[in-house]
N, C-alpha and C positions, 0 to 999 in steps of 0.2 A: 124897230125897223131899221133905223140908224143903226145899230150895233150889228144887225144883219150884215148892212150894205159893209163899213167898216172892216168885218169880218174877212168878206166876199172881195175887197180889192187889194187889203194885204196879201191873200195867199196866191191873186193874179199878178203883185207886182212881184214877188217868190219866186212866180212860176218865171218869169221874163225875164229874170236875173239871172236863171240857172241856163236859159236858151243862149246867152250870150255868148258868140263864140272869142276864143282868145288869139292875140293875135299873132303867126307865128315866129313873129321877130322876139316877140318877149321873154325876156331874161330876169328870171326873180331877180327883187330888187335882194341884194346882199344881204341887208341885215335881219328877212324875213325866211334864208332858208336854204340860201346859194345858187345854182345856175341850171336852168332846166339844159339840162347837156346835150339832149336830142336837137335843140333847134339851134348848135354853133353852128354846123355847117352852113346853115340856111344864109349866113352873114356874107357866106362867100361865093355861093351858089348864086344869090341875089346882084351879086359884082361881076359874073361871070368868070372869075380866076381860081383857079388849082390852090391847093393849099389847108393848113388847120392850125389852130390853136391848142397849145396848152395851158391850163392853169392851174395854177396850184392856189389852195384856201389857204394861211398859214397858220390863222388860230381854231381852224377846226380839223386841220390835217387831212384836206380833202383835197384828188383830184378830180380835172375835167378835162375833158376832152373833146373836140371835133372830129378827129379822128387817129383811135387810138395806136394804129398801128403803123401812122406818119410818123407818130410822137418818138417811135421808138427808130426810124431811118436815119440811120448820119447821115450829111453832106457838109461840105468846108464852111467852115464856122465863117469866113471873109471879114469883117472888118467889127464883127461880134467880138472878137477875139481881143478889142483895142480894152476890153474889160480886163481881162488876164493879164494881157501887157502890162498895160496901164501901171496893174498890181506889182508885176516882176520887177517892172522899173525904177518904182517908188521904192521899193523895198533893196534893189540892190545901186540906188542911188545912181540910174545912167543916165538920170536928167536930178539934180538937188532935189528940184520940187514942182510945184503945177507948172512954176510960172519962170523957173528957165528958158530964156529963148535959145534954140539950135539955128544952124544960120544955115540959109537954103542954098543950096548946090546949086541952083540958076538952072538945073533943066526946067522947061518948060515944059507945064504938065495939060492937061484937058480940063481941071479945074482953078479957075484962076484965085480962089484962097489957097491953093496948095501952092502957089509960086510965090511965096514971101517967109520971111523967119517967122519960127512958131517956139509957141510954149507947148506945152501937155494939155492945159487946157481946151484950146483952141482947135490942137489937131486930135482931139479925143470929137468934139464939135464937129469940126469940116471933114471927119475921118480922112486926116493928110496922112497918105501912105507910106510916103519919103520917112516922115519923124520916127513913125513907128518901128521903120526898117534897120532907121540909123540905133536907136535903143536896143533894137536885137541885137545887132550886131556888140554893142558892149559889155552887152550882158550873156552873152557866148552859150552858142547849143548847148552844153553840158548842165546849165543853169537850168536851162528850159526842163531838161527831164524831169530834174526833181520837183518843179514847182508844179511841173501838172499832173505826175502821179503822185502829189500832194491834192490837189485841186479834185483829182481824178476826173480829168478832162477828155470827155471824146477816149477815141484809141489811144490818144498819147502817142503816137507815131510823128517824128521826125526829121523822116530820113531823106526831106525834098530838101529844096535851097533851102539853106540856114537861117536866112531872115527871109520868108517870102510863104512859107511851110503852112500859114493861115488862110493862103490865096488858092495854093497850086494842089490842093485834092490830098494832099498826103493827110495831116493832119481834119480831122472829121467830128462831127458830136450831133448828137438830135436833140430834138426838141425840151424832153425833160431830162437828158443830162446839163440841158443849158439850164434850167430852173433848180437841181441837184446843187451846181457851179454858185447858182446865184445867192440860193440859200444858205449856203455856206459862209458866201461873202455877208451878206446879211448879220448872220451869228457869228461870226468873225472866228469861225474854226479850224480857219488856218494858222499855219505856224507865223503871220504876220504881225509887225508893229502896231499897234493902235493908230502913232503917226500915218502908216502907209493907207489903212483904213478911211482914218480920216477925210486925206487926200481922195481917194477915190471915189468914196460915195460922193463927196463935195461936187467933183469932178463930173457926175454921174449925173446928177440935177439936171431935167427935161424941164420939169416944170415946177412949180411951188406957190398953192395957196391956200388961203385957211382951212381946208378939210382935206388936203391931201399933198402928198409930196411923190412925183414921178423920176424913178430914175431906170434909167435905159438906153442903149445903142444900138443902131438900126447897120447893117453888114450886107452887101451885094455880091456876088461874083458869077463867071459864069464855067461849067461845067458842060468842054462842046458845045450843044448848040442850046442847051440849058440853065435858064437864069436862075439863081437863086436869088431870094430877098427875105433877110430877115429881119425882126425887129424883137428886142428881149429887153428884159427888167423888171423891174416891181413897182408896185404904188402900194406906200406908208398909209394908212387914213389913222384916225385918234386909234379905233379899236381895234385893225387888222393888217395884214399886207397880202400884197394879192401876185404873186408872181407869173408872169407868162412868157411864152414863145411863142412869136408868131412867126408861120415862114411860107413864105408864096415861092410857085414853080410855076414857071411858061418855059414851053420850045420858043426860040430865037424867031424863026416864019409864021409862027403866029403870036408876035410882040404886041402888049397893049402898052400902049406909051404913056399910062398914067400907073403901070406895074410897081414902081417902086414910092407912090403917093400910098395906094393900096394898104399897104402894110399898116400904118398909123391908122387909115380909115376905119378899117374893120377892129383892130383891136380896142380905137375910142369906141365905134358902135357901141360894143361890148360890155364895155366898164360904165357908160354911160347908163345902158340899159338895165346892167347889175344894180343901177344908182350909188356908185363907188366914184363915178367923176362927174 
């Protein structure tokens, strides 16, 4: 009779466990299978803002998507772009090294770290827009071609102001040309120094602790009456890296004032919920 009842409440706790429903924020954990791709948008749908992620698996060479045909839209890269710089810079020495300070022209800007001398490091940080203008300008448009159809960057177009070309719409890239860009840097398959390498990833450091190391830069601008915000980079763990691009869009008249916190929000959701952070 025991062995009856026994029998009879195993296959009713079976039955209960199959009824359970899942919940639709959840994101296989990573190291069991990768990312249920149907439920990114929900991350953003849930915040009520416009926008998708990409992600790239990099030890199983898989992508994801929120939405696959955002991934492939250019808009100006904005202050994303302090990655490529960054690289150009180092490489053609228009600052020594991280930790050159440039001395500040005394205009008075709308962020008050952007009104004091800076290094590389700092204004890679504060994205000071001044440092990074002044570095274009010594490392001269002509530079710029080769290193990004090297890079094979966005369009590779130009042909706006010579140091400003990452702000003002000329120059463009989507979502997985930015992970394409990242990956790259990552494998170091560009024609750069190891030194300039170095420096950047260093540089690049969000965050760092014993299960994972975050590097990434977060780029704004606005397009008429259309914001962009982006956020990009990778996270190292022991066994994998995980690269993404996240980029939110709002019309200006319907502004949410927490639009550029947003960007980080949803993408920790994510990594979190992979069990990757």
């Amino acid at each position: 009779m025991k062995r009856i009842l026994l029998v009879i409440m195993l296959a009713f706790s079976t039955i209960l466990c199959k009824a359970q429903p899942k919940s639709e924020n959840t994101v296989n954990n990573a190291a069991s299978g990768g990312i249920q791709e149907e439920n990114l948008q929900k991350y953003f749908d849930d915040l009520n803002i416009k926008g998708s992620i990409t992600i790239y698996d990099y030890k199983n060479k898989k992508w994801y998507y929120s939405d696959k045909k955002d991934s492939e839209k250019r808009t100006l890269p904005a202050s994303t772009f302090k990655i490529p710089n960054s690289l150009i810079s180092i490489e053609e020495y228009a600052v020594k090294d991280e930790n050159e300070v440039l001395k500040w022209d005394g205009v008075i800007r709308e962020f008050p770290a952007h009104n004091a001398d800076t290094d590389l490091k700092t204004a890679f940080k504060n994205s000071t827009v001044w440092f990074h203008r002044e570095m274009s300008r010594r490392v001269g448009i002509d530079k710029y071609r080769k290193y990004l159809k090297e890079f094979n960057y966005g369009n590779q177009k130009l042909s706006g102001i010579p140091d400003y070309f990452w702000l003002d719409n000329t120059l463009v890239i989507s979502p997985a040309e930015q992970i394409n860009f990242l990956s790259g840097l990552y494998d170091e398959k560009y024609p750069l120094s190891k030194r300039t390498y170095n420096i950047v990833k260093n540089v690049m450091i969000e965050k760092k602790t014993d299960s994972y190391t975050l590097r990434a830069k977060t780029g704004s601008g606005l397009v008429k009456t259309l914001d962009i915000g982006w956020y990009v980079g990778y996270i190292e763990t022991k066994d994998n890296v995980y690269f993404f691009a996240t980029r939110l869009q709002q019309d200006e008249p319907d502004k949410n004032d927490d639009f550029l916190n947003l960007r980080k929000t949803i993408t920790f959701n994510i990594f979190q919920d992979m069990g990757v952070m």
